[in-house]
C-alpha positions as CSV (number, residue, x, y, z in Angstrom):
1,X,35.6,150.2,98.4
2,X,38.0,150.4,101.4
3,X,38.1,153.0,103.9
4,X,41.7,153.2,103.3
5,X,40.9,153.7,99.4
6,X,38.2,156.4,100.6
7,X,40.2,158.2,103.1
8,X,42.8,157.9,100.3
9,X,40.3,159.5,97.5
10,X,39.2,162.1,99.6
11,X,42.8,163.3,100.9
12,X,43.4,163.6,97.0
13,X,40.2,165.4,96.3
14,X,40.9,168.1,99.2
15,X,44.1,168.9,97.7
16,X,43.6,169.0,94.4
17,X,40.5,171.5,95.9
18,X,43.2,173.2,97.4
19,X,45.7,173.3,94.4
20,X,42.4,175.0,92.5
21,X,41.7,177.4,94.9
22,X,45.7,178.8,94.9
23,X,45.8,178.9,91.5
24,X,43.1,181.3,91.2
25,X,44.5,183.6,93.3
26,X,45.3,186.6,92.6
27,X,48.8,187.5,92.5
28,X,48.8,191.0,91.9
29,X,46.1,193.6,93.3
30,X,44.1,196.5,91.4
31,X,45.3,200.1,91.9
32,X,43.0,202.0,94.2
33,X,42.7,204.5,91.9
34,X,42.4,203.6,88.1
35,X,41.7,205.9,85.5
36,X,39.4,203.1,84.3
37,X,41.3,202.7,80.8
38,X,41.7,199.1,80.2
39,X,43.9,197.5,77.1
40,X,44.4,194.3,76.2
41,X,46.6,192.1,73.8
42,X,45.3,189.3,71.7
43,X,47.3,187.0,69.7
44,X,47.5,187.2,66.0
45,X,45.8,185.4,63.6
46,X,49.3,182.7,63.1
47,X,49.5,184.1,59.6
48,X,46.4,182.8,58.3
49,X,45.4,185.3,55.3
50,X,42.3,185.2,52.9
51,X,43.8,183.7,49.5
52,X,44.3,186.7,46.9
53,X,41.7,186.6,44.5
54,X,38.3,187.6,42.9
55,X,36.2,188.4,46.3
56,X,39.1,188.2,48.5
57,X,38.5,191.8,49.4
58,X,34.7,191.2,50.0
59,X,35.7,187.9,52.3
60,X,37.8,190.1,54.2
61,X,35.3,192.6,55.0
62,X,32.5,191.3,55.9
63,X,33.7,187.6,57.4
64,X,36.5,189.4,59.6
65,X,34.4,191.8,61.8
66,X,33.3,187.9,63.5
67,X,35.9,185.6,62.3
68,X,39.5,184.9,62.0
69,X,40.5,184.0,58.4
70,X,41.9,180.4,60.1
71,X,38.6,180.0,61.0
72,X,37.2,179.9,57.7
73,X,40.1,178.4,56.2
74,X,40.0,175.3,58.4
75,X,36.1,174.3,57.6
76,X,36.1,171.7,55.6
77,X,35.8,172.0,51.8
78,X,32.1,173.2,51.0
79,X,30.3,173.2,47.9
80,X,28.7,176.7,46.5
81,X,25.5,175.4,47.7
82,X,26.1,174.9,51.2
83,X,28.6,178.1,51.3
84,X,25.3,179.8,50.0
85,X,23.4,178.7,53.1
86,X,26.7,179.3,55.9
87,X,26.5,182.7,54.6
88,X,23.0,183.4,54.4
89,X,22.6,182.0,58.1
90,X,25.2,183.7,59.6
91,X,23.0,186.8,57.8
92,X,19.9,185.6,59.0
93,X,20.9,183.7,62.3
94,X,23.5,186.4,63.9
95,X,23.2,189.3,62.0
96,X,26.0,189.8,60.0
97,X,25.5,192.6,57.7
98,X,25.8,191.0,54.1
99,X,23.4,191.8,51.1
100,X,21.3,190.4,48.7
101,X,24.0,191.1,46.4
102,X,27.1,189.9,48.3
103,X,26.2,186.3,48.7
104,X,26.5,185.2,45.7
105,X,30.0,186.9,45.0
106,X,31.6,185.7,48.2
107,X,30.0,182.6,48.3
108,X,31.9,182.0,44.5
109,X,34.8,183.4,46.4
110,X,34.9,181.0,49.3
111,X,33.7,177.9,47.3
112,X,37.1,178.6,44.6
113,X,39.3,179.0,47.6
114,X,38.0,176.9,50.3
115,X,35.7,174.7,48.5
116,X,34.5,171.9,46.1
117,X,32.8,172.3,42.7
C-alpha cells in the first residue's frame, strides 16, 4: 500500500470518526429539574392480529405479555409437535407463565393458524 493510499484511508477514517461522534450528540439537554416521570411511544404492531379462532384468546394472552403477534405470525409454518416444544421452552427456558393444561390448546391453536399438519 501507498502512503498516499494510507494518508488517504486514514483522512477518511478520522472523519467518518468525526461524523460518529456529531451524530451522537445531543441536541437537546435534560431539565434541571425533572419530576422524574418518563413516557415513551412505541410503534404499533403494523396491524398484525392473532387469527380469530378456537385458542385465539388464549394465544393472545399468554404469547403477548413477550411477543408481538407479527412475531409469531412470521415463523415459519410448524408442525404441532415442534409448536409443542416452542411453547414448552419458552415455559421452561424464559419463564412464561403457561400451564400444563394450556399447551396443548394453544399449541392446536398456533399449529391450525400458523402451522402444518
Amino acid at each position: 500500500m501507498t502512503i498516499s493510499k494510507i494518508v488517504g484511508t486514514l483522512t477518511a477514517v478520522a472523519a467518518l470518526t468525526s461524523l460518529a461522534a456529531f451524530a451522537v450528540t445531543p441536541t437537546t439537554k435534560m431539565p434541571a429539574k425533572s419530576s422524574g416521570v418518563v413516557s415513551i411511544s412505541l410503534p404499533g404492531d403494523l396491524g398484525f392480529a392473532f387469527k380469530p379462532g378456537p385458542g385465539s384468546n388464549l394465544a393472545t394472552s399468554l404469547c403477548l405479555s413477550c411477543h408481538s403477534e407479527a412475531y409469531v405470525a412470521m415463523q415459519p409454518p410448524l408442525n404441532k409437535t415442534v409448536w409443542t416444544a416452542e411453547i414448552v421452552k419458552m415455559r421452561n427456558a424464559y419463564g412464561a407463565k403457561i400451564s400444563d393444561d394450556q399447551v396443548a390448546p394453544l399449541a392446536d391453536y398456533l399449529t391450525a393458524n400458523y402451522g402444518t399438519p
